[in-house]
N, C-alpha and C positions, 0 to 999 in steps of 0.2 A: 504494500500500500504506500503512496507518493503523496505529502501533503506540501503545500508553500510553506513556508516562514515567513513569519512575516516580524516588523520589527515594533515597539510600544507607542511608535509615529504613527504606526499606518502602511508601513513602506514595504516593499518587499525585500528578504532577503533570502533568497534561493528559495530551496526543497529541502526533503527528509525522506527516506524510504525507512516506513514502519515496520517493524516483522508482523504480518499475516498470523502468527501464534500467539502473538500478546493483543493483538488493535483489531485483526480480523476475525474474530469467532463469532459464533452465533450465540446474542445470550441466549442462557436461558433463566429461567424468573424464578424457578426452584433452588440454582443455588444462590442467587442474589439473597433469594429470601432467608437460607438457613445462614448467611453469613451477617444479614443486618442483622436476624435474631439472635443470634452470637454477640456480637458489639453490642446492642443494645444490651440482655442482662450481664453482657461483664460490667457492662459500666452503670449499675441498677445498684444504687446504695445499700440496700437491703438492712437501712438501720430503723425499722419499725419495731418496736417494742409496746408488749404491755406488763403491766403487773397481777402474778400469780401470787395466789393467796398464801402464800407463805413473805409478800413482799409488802402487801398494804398492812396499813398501821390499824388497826384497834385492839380494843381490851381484851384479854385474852378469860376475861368474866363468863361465866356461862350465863347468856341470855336471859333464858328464864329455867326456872326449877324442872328439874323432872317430871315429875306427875304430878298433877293436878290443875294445871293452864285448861286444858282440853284441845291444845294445840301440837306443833310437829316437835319432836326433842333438841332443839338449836344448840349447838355447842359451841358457834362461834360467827362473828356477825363479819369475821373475811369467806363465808361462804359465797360459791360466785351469784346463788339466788339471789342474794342482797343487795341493795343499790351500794355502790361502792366498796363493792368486795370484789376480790380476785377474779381476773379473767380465766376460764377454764380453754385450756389448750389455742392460748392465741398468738398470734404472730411476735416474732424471736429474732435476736440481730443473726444475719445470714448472708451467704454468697448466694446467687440468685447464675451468677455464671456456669456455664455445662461445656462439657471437650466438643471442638471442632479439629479435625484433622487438618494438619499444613497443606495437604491437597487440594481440599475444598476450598481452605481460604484463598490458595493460591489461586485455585479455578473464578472464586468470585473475584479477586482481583483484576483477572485478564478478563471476564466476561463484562465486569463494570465499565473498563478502557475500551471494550468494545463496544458498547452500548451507545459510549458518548460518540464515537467514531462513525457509527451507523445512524446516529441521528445527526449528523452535520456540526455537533456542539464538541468537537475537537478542534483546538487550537495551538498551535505549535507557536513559542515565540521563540526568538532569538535569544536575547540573554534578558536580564530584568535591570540593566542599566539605567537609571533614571538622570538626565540632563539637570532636575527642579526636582529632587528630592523632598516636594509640602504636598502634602495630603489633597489641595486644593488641585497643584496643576495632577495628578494620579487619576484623581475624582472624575477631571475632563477628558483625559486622554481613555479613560475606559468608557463615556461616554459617547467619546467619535467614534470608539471598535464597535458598541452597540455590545461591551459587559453589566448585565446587568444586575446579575447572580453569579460572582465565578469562584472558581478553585485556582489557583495557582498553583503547582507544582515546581517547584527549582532540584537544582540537583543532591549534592550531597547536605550541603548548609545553602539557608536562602538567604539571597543580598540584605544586607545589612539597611541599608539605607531607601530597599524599596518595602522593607517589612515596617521598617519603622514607621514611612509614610502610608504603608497601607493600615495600620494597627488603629484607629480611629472608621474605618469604611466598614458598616455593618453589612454591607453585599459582597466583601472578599472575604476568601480564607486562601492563607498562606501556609503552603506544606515545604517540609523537606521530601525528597526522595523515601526516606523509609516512616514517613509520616501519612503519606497516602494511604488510605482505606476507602473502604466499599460505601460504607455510610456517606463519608463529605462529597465523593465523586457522585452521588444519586441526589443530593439533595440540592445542588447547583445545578442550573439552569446550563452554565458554560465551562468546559475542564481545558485549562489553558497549562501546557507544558511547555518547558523550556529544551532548550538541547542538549544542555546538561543532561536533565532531567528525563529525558527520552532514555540517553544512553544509561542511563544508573537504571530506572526503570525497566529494562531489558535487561542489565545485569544481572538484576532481582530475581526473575522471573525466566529465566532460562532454567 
């Protein structure tokens, strides 16, 4: 696969030939899915808690007497019947994460880069060089490419000086090479890679 480059002006700067095994495949939606599901509960706090009746506070008095109330025998008012007694078998701080094999992942990886490839929302840039390093002139220039939702990918480490001006633009997100994932690439509208970033990419991924 042959895309342009193009440069953060607007301008052209050559080509790129993609490998067909990373950019070309056919997604498919089943493992996009087990891969966001994956991301999503690793990253699921799983800090809900209640308190079990060994953990609320009251008197440790017996209710009422034994016999002769004409009621139930209560032994203690942390039972969970009671308004403000211990919860019986409730939610516990926990991992919410489950095993995904590096194959899968890897498959959602290369089927995610294809997805955006196949829908026309691949964009190859030259470097991330910025002339006007202020968030202002960034703002415009993603403007005249018509970004209106994007991912950036750069290569090993991203430029210093266009992360910086980007870190304020709530429609970028800025990756390294091993910062790419399946979730950021699906939830932008535009997946904009560098040629760094290509070839690290493919290094990954071979």
């Amino acid at each position: 696969m042959k895309l342009d480059v193009i440069t953060l002006d607007g301008g052209k700067a050559g080509s790129v030939e993609l490998s067909d095994d990373i950019f070309g495949q056919e997604p498919r939606r089943d493992i996009l899915y087990r891969v966001v599901r994956w991301q999503r509960n690793k990253a699921q706090a799983g800090t809900h808690k209640v308190k079990t009746r060994t953990e609320v506070k009251y008197s440790t008095k017996k209710i009422v007497r034994q016999k002769g109330s004409g009621g139930a025998r209560h032994g203690s008012r942390k039972a969970p019947i009671f308004r403000g007694g211990g919860v019986y078998k409730g939610p516990t701080p926990r991992s919410h994460g489950h095993e995904l094999t590096k194959k899968v992942r890897r498959m959602g990886l290369m089927h995610a880069l294809s997805s955006k490839a196949q829908a026309g929302k691949l964009v190859i840039l030259d470097d991330l060089t910025l002339a006007n390093a202020k968030t202002s002139a960034l703002a415009k220039q993603m403007g005249n490419l018509g970004w209106k939702r994007a991912l950036i990918i750069d290569g090993a480490t991203v430029n210093e000086d266009f992360a910086q001006a980007a870190r304020n633009l709530g429609n970028v997100d800025v990756l390294p090479t091993m910062g790419a994932n399946v979730m950021d690439i699906l939830k932008r509208d535009t997946l904009v890679i560098t040629k760094a970033g290509v070839e690290a990419l493919e290094a990954r991924l071979k």
